[in-house]
C-alpha positions, -999 to 999 in steps of 0.1 A, spaced: -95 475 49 -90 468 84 -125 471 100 -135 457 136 -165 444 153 -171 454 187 -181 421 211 -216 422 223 -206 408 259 -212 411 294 -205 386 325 -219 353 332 -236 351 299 -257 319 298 -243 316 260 -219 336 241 -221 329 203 -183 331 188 -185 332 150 -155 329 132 -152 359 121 -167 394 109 -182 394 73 -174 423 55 -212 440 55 -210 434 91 -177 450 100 -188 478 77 -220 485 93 -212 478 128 -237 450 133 -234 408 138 -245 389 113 -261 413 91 -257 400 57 -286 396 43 -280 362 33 -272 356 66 -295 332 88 -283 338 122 -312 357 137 -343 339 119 -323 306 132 -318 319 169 -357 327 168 -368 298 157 -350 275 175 -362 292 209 -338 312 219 -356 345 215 -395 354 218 -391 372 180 -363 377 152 -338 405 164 -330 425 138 -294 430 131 -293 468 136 -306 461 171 -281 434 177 -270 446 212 -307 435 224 -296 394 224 -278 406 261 -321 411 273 -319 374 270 -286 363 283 -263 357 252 -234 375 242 -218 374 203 -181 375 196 -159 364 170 -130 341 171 -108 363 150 -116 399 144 -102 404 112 -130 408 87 -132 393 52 -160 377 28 -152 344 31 -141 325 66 -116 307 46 -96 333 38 -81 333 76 -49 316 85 -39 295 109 -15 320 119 -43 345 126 -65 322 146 -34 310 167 -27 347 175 -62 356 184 -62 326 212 -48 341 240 -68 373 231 -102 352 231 -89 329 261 -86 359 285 -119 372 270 -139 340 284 -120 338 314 -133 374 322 -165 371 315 -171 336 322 -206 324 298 -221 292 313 -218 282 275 -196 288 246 -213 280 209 -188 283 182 -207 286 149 -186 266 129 -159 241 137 -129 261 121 -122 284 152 -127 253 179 -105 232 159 -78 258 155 -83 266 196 -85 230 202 -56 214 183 -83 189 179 -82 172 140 -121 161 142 -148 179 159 -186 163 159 -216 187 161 -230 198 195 -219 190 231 -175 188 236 -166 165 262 -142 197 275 -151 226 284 -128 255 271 -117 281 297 -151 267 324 -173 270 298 -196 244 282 -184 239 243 -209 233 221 -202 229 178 -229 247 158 -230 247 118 -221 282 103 -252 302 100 -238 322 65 -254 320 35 -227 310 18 -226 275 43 -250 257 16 -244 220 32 -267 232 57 -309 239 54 -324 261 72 -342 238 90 -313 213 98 -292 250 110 -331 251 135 -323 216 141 -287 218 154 -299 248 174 -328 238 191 -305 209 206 -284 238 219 -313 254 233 -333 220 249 -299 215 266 -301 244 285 -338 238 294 -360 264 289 -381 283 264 -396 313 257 
């Protein structure tokens, strides 16, 4: 099964959400995040970033507010683990040029698996990266799947409403 998930992306971006990569349902269906155990859009809402919860069949609206969504790797699978560091090494230079071309003030990985493998870095800490990756601002968010269980749903609000007070503004 070799499905893909087109980017939702245009220039200068103020963030562009990178997961690590599709979930099955979502490559299947053509939308991000759209599992329904899934909390990315309920979490994006809540923590600010939009003025109601996008639903994931209208997924292309996030650009009306300035972010983007991309993956890391686009190889779908159900679990994020099943990647290997072969496949995130050959998506770099892929994802490198992506960034460079469209240039988002901020980059919010959702996860630390892809920044570490894009990195080389061994430990990664939640939120603001002292270096930016390709000019944009890196920040570390905790995985928004269902099947991330370290994380509430209010500590995943939590990590994203710093995100979103960094930037300054609300809706």
């Amino acid at each position: 099964m070799d499905n893909y998930l087109q980017d939702i992306i245009t220039e200068n971006l103020t963030v562009l959400f990178c997961g690590i990569n599709p979930g099955l349902k979502s490559a299947v269906q053509g939308h991000h995040f759209s599992g329904r155990s899934n909390r990315f859009w309920k979490v994006l809402h809540q923590a600010g970033f939009t003025p109601h919860e996008i639903d994931p069949t209208l997924d292309s609206t996030i650009l009306d507010f300035g972010y983007g969504l991309t993956t890391a790797v686009e190889r779908a699978t159900v679990r994020a683990d099943e990647l290997s560091k072969a496949e995130f090494d050959q998506s770099f230079e892929t994802f490198k040029r992506k960034i460079e071309q469209y240039k988002p003030t901020y980059l919010a990985f959702l996860g630390k698996a892809a920044y570490m493998a894009f990195s080389e870095k061994k430990n990664v800490q939640w939120g603001l990266q002292e270096e930016p990756l390709c000019n944009a601002i890196v920040w570390v968010l905790p995985n928004t799947s269902g099947l991330n269980r370290g994380f509430t749903l209010s500590m995943l609000i939590d990590h994203f409403q710093a995100l979103h007070n960094h930037i300054g503004y609300l809706f």
